[in-house]
C-alpha positions in Angstrom: 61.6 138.6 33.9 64.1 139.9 36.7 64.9 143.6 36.7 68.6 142.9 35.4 68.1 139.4 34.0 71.3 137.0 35.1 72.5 133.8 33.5 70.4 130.6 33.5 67.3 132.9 33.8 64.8 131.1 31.5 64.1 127.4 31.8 65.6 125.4 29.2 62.5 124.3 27.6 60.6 127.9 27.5 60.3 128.0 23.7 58.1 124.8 23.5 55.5 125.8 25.6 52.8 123.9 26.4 55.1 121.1 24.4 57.5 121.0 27.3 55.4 117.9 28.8 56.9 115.7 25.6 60.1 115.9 27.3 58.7 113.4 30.1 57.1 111.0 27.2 60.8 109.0 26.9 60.6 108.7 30.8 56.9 108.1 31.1 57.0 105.5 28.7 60.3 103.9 30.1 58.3 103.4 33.2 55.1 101.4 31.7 57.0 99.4 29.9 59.2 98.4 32.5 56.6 98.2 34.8 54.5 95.7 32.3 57.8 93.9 31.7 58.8 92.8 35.4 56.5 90.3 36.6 56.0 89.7 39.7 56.0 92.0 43.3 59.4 91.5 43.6 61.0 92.8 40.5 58.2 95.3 39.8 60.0 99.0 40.5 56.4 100.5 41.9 58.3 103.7 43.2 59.5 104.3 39.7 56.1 103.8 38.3 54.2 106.1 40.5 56.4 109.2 39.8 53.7 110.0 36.8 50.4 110.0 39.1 52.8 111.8 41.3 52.9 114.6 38.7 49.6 114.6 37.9 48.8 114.7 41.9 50.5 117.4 42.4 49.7 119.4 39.0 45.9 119.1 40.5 47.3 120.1 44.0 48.2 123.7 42.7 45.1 123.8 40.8 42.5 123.2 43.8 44.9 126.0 45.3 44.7 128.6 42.7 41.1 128.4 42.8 40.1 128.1 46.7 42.3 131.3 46.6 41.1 132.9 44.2 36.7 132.0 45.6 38.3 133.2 48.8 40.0 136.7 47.5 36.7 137.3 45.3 34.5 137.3 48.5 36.5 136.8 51.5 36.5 139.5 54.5 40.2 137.6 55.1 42.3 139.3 52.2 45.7 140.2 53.0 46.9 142.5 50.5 43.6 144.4 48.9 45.2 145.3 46.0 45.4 145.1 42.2 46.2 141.7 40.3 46.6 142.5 36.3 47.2 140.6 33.2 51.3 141.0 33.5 51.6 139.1 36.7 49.3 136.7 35.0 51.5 136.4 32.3 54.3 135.8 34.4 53.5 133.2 36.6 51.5 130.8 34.0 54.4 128.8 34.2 54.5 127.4 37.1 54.1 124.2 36.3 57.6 124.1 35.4 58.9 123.3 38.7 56.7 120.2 38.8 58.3 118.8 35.4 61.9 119.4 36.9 61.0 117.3 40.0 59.8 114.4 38.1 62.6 114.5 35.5 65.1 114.4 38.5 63.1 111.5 40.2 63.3 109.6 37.0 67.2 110.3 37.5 67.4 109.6 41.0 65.6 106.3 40.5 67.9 104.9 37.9 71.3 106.5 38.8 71.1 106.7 42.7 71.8 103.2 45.2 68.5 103.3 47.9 66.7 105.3 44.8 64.5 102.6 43.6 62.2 99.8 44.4 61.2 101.7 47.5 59.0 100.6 50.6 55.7 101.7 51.0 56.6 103.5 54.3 60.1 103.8 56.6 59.7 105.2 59.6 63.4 106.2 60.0 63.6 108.1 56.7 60.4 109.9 57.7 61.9 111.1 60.9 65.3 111.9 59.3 63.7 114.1 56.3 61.7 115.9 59.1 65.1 116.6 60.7 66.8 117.6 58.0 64.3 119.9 56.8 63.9 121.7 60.4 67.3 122.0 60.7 69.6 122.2 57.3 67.2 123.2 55.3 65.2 125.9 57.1 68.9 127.6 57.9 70.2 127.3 54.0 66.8 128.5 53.1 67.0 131.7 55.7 70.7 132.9 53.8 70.3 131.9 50.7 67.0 133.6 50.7 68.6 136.8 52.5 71.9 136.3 50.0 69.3 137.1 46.9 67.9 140.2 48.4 71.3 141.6 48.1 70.8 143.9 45.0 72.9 141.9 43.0 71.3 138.9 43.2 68.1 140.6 43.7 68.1 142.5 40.2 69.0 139.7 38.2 66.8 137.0 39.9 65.1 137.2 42.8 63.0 140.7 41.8 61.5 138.3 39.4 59.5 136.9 42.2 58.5 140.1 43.8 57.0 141.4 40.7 53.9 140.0 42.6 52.8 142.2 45.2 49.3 140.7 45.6 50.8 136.9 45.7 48.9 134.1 44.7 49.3 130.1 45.6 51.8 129.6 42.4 53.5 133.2 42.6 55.1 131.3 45.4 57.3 129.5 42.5 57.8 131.7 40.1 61.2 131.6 39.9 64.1 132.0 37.2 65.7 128.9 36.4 69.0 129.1 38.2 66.8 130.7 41.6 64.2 127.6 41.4 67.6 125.4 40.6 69.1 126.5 43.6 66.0 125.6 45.8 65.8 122.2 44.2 68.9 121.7 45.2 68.5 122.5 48.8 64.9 120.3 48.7 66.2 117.3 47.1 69.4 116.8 50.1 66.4 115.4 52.3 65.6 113.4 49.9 69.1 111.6 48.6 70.2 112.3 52.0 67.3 109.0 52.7 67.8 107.2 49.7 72.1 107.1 50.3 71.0 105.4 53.7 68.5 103.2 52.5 65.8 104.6 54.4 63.8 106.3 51.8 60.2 105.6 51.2 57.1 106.2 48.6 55.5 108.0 51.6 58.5 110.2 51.6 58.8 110.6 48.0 55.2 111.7 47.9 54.8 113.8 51.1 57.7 115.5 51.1 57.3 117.7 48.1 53.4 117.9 49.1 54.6 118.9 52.0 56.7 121.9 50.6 54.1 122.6 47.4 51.2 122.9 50.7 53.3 125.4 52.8 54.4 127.5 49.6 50.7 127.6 48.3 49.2 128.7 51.9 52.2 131.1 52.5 51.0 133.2 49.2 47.5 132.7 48.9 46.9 136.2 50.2 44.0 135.3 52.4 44.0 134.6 56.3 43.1 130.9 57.2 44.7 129.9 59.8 42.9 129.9 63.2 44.3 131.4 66.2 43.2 128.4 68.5 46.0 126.6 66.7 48.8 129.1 68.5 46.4 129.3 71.7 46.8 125.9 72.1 50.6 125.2 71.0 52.0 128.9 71.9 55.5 127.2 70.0 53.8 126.9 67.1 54.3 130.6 66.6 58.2 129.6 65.9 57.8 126.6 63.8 54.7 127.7 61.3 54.0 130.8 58.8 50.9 132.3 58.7 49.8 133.5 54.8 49.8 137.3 57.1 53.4 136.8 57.9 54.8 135.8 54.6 52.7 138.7 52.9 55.0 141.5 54.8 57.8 139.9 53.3 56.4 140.7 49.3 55.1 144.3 50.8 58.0 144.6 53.4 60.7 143.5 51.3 63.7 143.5 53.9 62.1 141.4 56.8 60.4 137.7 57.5 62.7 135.8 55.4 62.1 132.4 56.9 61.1 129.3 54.3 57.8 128.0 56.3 59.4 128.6 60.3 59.6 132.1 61.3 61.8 130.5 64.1 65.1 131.8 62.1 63.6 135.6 61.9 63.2 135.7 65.5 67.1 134.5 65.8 68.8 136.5 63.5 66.4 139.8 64.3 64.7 140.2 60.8 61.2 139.0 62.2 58.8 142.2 60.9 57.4 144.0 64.2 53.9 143.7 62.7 53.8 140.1 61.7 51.4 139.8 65.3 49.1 142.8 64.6 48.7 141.8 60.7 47.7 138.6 61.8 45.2 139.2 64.5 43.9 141.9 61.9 43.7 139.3 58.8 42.0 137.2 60.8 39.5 139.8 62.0 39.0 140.9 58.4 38.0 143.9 56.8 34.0 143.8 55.2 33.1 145.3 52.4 30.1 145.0 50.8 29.4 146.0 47.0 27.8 149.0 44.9 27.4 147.2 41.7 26.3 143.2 40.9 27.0 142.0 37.7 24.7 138.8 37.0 26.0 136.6 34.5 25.8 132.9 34.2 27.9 129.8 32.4 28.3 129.3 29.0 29.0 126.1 27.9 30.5 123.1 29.7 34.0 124.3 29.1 33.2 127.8 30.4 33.6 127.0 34.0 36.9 126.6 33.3 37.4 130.1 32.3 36.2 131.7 35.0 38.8 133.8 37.3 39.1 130.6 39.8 39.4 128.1 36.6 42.2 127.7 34.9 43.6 131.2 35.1 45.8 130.6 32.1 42.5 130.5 29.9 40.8 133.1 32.0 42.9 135.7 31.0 42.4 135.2 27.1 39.1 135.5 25.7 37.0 132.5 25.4 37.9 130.1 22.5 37.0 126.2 22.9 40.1 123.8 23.9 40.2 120.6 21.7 42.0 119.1 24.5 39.4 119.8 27.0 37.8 116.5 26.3 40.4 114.7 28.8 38.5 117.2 31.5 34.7 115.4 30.6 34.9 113.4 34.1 35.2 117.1 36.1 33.0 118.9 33.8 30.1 116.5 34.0 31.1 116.7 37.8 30.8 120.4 37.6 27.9 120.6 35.5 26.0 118.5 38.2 27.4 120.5 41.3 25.8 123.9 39.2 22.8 122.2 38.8 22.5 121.4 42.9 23.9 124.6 43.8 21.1 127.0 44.8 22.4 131.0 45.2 24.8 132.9 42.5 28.3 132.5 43.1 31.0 135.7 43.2 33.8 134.8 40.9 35.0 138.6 40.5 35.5 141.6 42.3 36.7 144.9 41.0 37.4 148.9 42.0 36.5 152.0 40.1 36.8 155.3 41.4 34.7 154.8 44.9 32.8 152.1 44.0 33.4 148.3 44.7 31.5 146.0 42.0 31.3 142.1 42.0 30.2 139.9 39.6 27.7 136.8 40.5 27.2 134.2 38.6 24.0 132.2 38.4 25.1 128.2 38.1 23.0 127.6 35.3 24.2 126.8 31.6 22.9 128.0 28.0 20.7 124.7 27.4 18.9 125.5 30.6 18.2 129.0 29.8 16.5 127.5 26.5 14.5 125.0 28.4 10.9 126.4 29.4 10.9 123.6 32.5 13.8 125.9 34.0 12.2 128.5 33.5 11.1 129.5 37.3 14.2 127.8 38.5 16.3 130.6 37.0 13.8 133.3 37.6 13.8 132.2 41.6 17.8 132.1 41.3 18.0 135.8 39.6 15.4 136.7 41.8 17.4 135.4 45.4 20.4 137.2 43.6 18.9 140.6 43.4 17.4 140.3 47.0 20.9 139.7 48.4 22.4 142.8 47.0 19.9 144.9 47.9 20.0 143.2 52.0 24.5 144.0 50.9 23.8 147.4 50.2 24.2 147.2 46.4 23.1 150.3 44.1 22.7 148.7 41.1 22.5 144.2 39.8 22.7 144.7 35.9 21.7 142.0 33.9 24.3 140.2 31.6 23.9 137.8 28.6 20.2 135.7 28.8 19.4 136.6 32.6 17.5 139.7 30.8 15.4 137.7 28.2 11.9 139.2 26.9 10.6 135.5 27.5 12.6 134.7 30.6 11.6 137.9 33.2 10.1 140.9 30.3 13.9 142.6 30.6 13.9 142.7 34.4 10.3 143.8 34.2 9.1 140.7 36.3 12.0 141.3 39.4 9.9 145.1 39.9 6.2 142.9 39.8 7.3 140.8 42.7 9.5 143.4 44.7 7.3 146.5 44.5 9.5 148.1 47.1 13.1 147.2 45.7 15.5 150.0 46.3 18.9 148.2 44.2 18.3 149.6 40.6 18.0 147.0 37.8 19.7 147.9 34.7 19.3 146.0 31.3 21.9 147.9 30.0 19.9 148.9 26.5 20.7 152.3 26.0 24.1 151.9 26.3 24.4 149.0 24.2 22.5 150.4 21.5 25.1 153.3 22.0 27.7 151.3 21.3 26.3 149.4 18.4 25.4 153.0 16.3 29.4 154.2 16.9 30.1 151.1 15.5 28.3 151.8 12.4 30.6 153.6 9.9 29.9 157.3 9.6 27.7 158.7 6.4 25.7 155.5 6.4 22.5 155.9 4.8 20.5 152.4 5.0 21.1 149.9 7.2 19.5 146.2 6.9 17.9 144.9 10.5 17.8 140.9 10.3 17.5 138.4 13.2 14.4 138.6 16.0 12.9 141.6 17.4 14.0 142.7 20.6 14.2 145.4 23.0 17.4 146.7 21.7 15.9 146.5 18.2 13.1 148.2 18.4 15.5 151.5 20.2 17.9 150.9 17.5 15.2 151.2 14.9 14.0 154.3 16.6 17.2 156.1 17.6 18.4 155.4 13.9 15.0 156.9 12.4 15.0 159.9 14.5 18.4 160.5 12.7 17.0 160.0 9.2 18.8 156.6 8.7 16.9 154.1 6.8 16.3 151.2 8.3 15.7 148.1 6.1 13.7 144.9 6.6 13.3 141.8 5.1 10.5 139.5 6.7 7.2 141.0 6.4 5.6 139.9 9.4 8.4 141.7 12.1 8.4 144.6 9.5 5.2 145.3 10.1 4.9 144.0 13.8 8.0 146.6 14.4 6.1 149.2 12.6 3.4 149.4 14.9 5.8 149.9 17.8 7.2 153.5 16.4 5.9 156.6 16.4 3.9 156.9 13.0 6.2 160.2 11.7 9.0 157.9 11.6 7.1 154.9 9.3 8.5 156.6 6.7 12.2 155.4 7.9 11.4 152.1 8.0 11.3 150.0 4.7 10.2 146.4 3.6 12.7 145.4 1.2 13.2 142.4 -1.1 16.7 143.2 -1.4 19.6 142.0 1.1 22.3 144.7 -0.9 22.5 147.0 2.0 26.3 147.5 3.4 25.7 147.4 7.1 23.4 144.9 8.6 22.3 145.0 12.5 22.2 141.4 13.2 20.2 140.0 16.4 19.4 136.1 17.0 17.7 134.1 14.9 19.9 135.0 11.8 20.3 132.1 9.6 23.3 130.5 7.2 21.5 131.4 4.4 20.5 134.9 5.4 24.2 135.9 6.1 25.2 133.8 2.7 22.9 136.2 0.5 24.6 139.1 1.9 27.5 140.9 -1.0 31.2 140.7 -0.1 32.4 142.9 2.2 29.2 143.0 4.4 29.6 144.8 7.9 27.5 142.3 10.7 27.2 144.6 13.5 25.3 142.6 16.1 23.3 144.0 18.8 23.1 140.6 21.0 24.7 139.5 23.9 26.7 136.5 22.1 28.2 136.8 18.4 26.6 135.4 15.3 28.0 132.4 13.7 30.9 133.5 11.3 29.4 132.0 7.7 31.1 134.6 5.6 34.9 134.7 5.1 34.9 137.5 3.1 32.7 139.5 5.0 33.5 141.5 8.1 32.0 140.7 11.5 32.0 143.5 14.8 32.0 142.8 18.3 29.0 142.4 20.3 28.9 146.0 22.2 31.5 146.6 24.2 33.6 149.5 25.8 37.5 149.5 27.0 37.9 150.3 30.2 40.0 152.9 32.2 43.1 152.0 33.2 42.3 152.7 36.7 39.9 150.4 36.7 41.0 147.6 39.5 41.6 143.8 39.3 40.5 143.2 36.2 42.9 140.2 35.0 40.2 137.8 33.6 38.2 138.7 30.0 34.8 138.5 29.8 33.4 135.6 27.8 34.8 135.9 23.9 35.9 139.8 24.4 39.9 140.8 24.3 41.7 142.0 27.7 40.2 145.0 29.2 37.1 145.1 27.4 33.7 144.7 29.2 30.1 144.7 27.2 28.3 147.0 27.3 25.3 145.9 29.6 28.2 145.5 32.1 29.5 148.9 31.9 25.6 150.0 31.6 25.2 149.3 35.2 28.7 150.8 36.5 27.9 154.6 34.6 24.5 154.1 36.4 25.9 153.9 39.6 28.9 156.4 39.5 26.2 159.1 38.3 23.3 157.8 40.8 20.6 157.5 38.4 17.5 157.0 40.7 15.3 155.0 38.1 15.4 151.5 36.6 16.2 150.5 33.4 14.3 147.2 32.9 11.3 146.0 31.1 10.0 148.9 28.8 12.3 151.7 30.4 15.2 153.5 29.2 18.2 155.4 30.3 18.5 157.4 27.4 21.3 156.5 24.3 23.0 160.3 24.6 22.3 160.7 28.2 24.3 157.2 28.8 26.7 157.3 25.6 27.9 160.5 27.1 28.3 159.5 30.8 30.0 156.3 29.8 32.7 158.5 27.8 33.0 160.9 30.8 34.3 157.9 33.0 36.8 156.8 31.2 35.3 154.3 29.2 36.5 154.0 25.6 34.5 152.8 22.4 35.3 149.3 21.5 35.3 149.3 17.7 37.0 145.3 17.0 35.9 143.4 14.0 37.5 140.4 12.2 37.1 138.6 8.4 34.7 135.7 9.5 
């Protein structure tokens, strides 16, 4: 929202949301029908019909944008701006899809209502030639004034500041617009346009490529990362005058009050707005900064549909914790696409990178999905692609690669354990993140608890919950005789006396790991705390029965770049194992934590606390 908000500043359809696209059905359907109606080349209207794929075309235009950009800003050397991109600016541009629905609503009318506006030729070479001409020449001057005219602090309060919310732009920041701004712009785009059809010269081509045209340059003039090559100028020294550069158009959003210019800086260098470092910020883009990291986060994919929700998906979805989309099916073409290209794909990918205090930390992901992790015949595959991922940090520099969701499995790699066997000499520490996490699982557990039930399969973080918890004279509770007894020969015998075989599933507070069933959780008593120690939830069985987080901590507010959640948690939460390997870094512990090691659940409870980091405490009714 602008500073000052003006008149006509939200789009006429904002309340319906994602429910706007119903307002094309009428015209969509119009089309078809018509189309199916007129037999024969000559009567069918093809122009009229193609405005639809024309939507779609350019709806998966801005999406192959947003996330080239956002692979390139995640690992690039070529970032512009190297600053902060939050949930707000998020917020505010997932919209931008509005624009699109306006042009194909005013096609729809231009095609009915306008002579030369329908049953178009595939190509006219004159119309080409004159849209060109009107765009270098009308357009490009409007564009220069009107866009100076809305830096004037009138304009600029109630619209335009709207825009320049976004310091770090990205592809679609470019139009994010109030209504009356992005109406004034359609405007000024569409004379090229009906200027051709009124003469009879317009074209599909031109239809199609103009506003391609116009979507391309916006896209590449915000997408915050350098890309385009010197030789270009070298060769065509004009070019300078007639082409943006992502580098020039940045100044303008840090700059404010110089490079005005729509997509040819030629007007800036006319009028004497041209910024004096457009040249050096160019040639220094280009050049690029690199900066390698101090932490690796290793994660991998969920399940088909979490691709999608990674910070270069769909950023909309990326930015809310992760829920499955009923109307993700349409997508199964591009996610069985996606699901083989994973599967081919040999190294971790970055799809995040964030700042904290002095360190720089990334997070990888390995291309591999759940169901592969649970097949034995993919076993080495994944151990090989973990394995390549560690090795590459270490040759970047890195401090510390923790080990998030199943990349840390007992059966998988012992914790970790099996990274150390192979690389005797590895200096990047490998953190499992159990002390931390089982930090954050005991302050989840409500205070003058006495008894606490331990269900699910035993694990590393059970067997340090058991023992932290009986060290504190907590009793801890079992049900299945065979892991009661197997975890009793793991502790220390002075602290048998803690842990119980029961017949009795009455406690308040259960610690639940994997492997807990339907019926388990449906003999617990109403009003049952699940806390689970595991890297993904438990099933929610129990509606009357209250389920906690998997361990997780808030971070601090200075924490950088963090506009995407992670997995099912809420904005600005990270788990535990996560934040494990961050506290390990800032305070430069010198050992591992991986296989049969640990940190220490004070020692690491404390340092998290000291950072910033925040306990996490969120629960729901299942």
């Amino acid at each position: 929202m602008a500073s000052q908000p003006g008149p006509l500043t939200r789009w006429p359809w904002h309340r319906l949301g994602n429910f706007k696209y119903v307002l094309l059905a009428p015209w969509v359907a119009h089309s078809m029908h018509k189309f199916m109606a007129d037999s024969g080349e000559q009567l069918r209207d093809m122009s009229n019909f193609l405005i639809f794929p024309m939507l779609l075309l350019r709806l998966l235009h801005s999406q192959l944008w947003i996330t080239f950009s956002r692979f390139q800003t995640a690992k690039s050397k070529h970032r512009i701006v190297d600053k902060s991109l939050d949930f707000d600016q998020v917020d505010r541009e997932r919209n931008w899809d509005d624009q699109i629905i306006l042009t194909a609503l005013f096609l729809y009318m231009v095609n009915m209502v306008v002579p030369g506006g329908s049953h178009l030729p595939w190509w006219e070479t004159r119309g080409v030639v004159l849209i060109i001409l009107l765009h270098m020449g009308p357009v490009e001057f409007i564009y220069y004034w009107l866009h100076r005219a809305l830096h004037h602090h009138f304009l600029y309060l109630r619209y335009h500041s709207h825009h320049h919310a976004s310091i770090v732009t990205e592809p679609i920041t470019s139009v994010i617009h109030p209504f009356a701004e992005e109406l004034s712009y359609f405007v000024l785009f569409a004379f090229p346009l009906v200027t051709a059809a009124l003469t009879g010269t317009l074209s599909i081509a031109a239809v199609v490529g103009y506003p391609m045209y116009v979507d391309f340059m916006n896209y590449m003039g915000h997408c915050n990362f350098e890309l385009v090559p010197k030789w270009l100028f070298d060769v065509f020294p004009p070019l300078k005058y007639l082409m943006y550069t992502p580098s020039f158009h940045s100044l303008h959003h840090t700059q404010f009050r110089t490079n005005y210019s729509l997509f040819m800086p030629f007007y800036d260098y006319v009028y004497g707005t041209i910024d004096k470092s457009s040249d050096e910020q160019y040639e220094r883009s280009l050049k690029g900064k690199e900066e390698r990291p101090h932490v690796v986060h290793l994660t991998h994919l969920t399940n088909l549909q979490s691709i999608y929700h990674l910070r270069f998906g769909f950023s909309s979805l990326a930015s809310k914790p992760y829920t499955p989309k009923y109307y993700m099916w349409i997508m199964w073409p591009l996610t069985l696409a996606s699901m083989l290209l994973t599967w081919i794909y040999g190294t971790a990918f970055t799809a995040e990178r964030n700042r904290f205090k002095k360190l720089i930390m990334e997070t990888r992901v390995v291309p591999r999905y759940i169901f592969q992790y649970k097949s034995s015949s993919e076993r080495d595959a994944i151990n090989t692609l973990i394995e390549k991922a560690i090795l590459q940090s270490e040759e970047e520099g890195a401090k510390v690669i923790s080990l998030g969701l199943l990349n840390q499995g007992s059966a998988l790699n012992g914790y970790g354990e099996l990274y150390l066997k192979r690389n005797s000499l590895l200096k990047t520490k490998i953190v499992d993140g159990t002390s931390l996490a089982v930090a954050g699982v005991l302050n989840s557990v409500p205070k003058g608890t006495n008894s606490i039930l331990l269900v699910g399969n035993l694990s590393k973080m059970a067997y340090f919950l058991s023992l932290t918890l009986c060290k504190r004279g907590v009793q801890v509770e079992m049900v299945q005789k065979d892991k009661y007894e197997l975890l009793k020969l793991q502790l220390p015998p002075e602290l048998h006396g803690h842990l119980v075989l029961s017949d009795s599933y009455a406690s308040e507070v259960w610690l639940v790991g994997d492997g807990v069933t339907d019926q388990e959780q449906l003999r617990a008593s109403k009003g049952i705390r699940f806390i689970p120690f595991t890297q993904f939830p438990p099933k929610l069985v129990r509606k009357d029965c209250i389920y906690h987080c998997t361990p997780a901590m808030v971070v601090p507010r200075t924490y950088e770049n963090l506009h995407t959640c992670e997995n099912w948690l809420p904005r600005s939460v990270m788990s535990a194992w996560r934040v494990a390997g961050i506290v390990h870094a800032l305070e430069e512990w010198n050992g591992h934590e991986c296989g049969d090691t640990v940190t220490g659940v004070e020692k690491a409870w404390h340092a998290a606390l000291a950072h910033g980091f925040l306990p996490f405490q969120g629960c729901k009714l299942g």
